[in-house]
C-alpha positions as CSV (number, residue, x, y, z in Angstrom):
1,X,81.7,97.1,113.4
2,X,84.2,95.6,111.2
3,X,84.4,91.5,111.6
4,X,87.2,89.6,113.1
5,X,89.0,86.5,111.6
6,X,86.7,84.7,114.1
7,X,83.5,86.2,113.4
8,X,84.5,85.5,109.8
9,X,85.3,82.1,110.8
10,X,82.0,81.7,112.4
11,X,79.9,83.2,109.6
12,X,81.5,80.9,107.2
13,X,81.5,77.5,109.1
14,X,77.5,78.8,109.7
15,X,76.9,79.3,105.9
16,X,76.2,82.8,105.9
17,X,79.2,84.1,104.2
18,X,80.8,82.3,101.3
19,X,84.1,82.8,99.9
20,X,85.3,79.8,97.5
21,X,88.2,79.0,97.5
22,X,89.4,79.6,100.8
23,X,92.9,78.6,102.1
24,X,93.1,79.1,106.1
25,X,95.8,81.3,105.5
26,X,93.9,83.9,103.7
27,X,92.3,84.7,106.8
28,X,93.8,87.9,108.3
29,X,93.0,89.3,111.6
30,X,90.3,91.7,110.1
31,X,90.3,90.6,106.3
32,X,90.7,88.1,103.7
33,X,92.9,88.2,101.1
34,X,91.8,87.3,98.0
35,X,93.3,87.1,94.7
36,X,93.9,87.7,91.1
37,X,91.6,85.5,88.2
38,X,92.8,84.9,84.7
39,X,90.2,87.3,82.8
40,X,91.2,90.9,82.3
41,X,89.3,93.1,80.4
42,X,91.6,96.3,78.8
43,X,90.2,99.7,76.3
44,X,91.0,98.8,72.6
45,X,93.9,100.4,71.1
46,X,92.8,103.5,68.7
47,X,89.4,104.2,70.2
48,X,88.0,107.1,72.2
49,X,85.1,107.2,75.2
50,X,82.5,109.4,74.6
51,X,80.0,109.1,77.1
52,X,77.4,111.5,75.2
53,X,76.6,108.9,72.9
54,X,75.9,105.0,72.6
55,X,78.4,102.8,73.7
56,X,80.5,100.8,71.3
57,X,82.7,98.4,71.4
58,X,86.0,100.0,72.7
59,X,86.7,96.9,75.3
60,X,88.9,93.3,74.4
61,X,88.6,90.6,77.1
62,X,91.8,88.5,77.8
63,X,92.5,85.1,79.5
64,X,96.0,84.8,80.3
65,X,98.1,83.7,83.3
66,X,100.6,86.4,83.4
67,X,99.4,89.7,82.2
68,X,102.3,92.9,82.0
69,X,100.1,96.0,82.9
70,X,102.1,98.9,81.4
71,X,102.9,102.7,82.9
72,X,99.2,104.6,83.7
73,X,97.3,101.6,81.8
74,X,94.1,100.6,83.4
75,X,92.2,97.5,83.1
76,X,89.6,95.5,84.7
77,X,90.1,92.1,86.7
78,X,88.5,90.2,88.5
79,X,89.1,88.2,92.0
80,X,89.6,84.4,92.0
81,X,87.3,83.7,95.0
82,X,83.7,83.4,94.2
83,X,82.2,85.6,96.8
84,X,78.5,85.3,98.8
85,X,77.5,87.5,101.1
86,X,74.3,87.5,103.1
87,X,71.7,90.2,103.7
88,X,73.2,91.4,106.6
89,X,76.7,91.9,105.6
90,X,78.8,94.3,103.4
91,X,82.4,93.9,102.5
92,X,84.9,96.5,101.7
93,X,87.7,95.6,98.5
94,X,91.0,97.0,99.2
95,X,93.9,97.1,97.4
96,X,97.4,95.3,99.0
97,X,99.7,97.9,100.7
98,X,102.7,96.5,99.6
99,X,101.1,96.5,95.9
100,X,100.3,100.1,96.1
101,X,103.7,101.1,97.4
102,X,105.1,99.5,93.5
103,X,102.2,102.1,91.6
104,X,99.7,99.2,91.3
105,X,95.8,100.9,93.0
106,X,92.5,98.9,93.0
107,X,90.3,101.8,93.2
108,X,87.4,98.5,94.1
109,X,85.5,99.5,96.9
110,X,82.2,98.6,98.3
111,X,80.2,95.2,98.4
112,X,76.5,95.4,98.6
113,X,74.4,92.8,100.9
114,X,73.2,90.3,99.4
115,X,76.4,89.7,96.7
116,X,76.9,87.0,94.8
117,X,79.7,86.5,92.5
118,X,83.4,87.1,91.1
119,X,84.5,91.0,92.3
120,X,85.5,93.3,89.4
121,X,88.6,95.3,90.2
122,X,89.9,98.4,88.5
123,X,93.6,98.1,88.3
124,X,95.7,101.3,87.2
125,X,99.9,101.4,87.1
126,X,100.7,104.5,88.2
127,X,104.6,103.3,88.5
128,X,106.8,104.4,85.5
129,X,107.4,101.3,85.2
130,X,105.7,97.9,83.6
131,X,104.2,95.7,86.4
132,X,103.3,92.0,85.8
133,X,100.4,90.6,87.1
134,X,99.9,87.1,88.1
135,X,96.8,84.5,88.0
136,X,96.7,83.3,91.4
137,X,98.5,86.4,93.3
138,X,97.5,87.9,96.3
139,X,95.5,91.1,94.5
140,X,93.8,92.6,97.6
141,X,91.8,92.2,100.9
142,X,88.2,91.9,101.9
143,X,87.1,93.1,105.2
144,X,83.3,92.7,106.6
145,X,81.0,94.6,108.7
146,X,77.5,93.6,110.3
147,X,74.3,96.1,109.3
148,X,72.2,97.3,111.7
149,X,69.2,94.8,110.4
150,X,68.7,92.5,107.2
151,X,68.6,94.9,103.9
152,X,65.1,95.3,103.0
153,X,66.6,95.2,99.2
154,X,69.8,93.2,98.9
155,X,72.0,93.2,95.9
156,X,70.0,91.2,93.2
157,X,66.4,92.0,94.8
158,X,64.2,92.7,91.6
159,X,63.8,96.2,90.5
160,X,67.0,97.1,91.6
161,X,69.3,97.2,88.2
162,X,71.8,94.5,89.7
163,X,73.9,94.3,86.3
164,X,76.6,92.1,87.9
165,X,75.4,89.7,90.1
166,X,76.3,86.0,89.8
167,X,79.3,87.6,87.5
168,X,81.9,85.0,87.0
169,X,84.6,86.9,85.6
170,X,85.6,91.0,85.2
171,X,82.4,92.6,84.0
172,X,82.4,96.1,81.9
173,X,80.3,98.8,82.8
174,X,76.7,97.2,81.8
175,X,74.8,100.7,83.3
């Protein structure tokens, strides 16, 4: 069952479900918008993935307010809000519809229970075009749905590999 803006409303005035910062108007009537941080994380120029062999160094992190993501580049970003969720809820990442009708995808997807943290999207242009990303623009939506019980091993439970939690900006793969 995916959550209304009231049952979202009521999760986050009860504590349960944390999304920082909020503005009233990023509450949709099935989502929350969220948007786009200042960190982006891009592949070196020159360098090729092998995934056969140890990993090197083939990633450069940038901070920058306005950041001009050129024809079939990919990069990493992350989301402005700081996101909790608690053990009984998962949240979907989706990209804007109006973004992807320019080329711009967020192939983001699922939030475990149990989240804490800055979301890492994957950004690709497929426009033939340059398209300029913002700090502060409306990057995406997050929409919520109740589990059937408490997970017995939320995100960040011990033992589980949790690479990312508590991440406060884009994150590489750390697998």
């Amino acid at each position: 069952m995916i959550l209304s803006d009231r049952t979202i409303l009521e999760e986050i005035g009860a504590k349960h479900l944390s999304i920082l910062p909020l503005h009233p108007d990023d509450i949709q009537p099935a989502s929350v918008d969220v948007h786009l941080h200042n960190t982006f994380i891009r592949v070196r120029a020159g360098v090729y993935i092998d995934v056969n062999t140890a990993p090197v160094p083939i990633t450069e992190t940038l901070e920058v307010s306005v950041y001009t993501l050129l024809p079939n580049q990919f990069v990493l970003a992350s989301t402005l809000e700081f996101i909790e969720l608690p053990n009984n809820i998962m949240a979907r990442v989706e990209g804007c519809s109006s973004l992807m009708r320019l080329g711009l995808f967020s192939m983001s997807g699922y939030v475990d229970p149990g989240w804490k943290g800055r979301l890492t999207l994957e950004l690709k242009n497929f426009s033939s075009v340059p398209i300029v990303l913002q700090h502060g623009m409306k990057i995406g939506q997050l929409s919520f749905q109740y589990l059937t019980s408490d997970a017995k091993r939320p995100y960040g439970t011990s033992g589980l590999g949790s690479h990312y939690q508590g991440q406060p900006e884009a994150t590489r793969n750390l697998a």
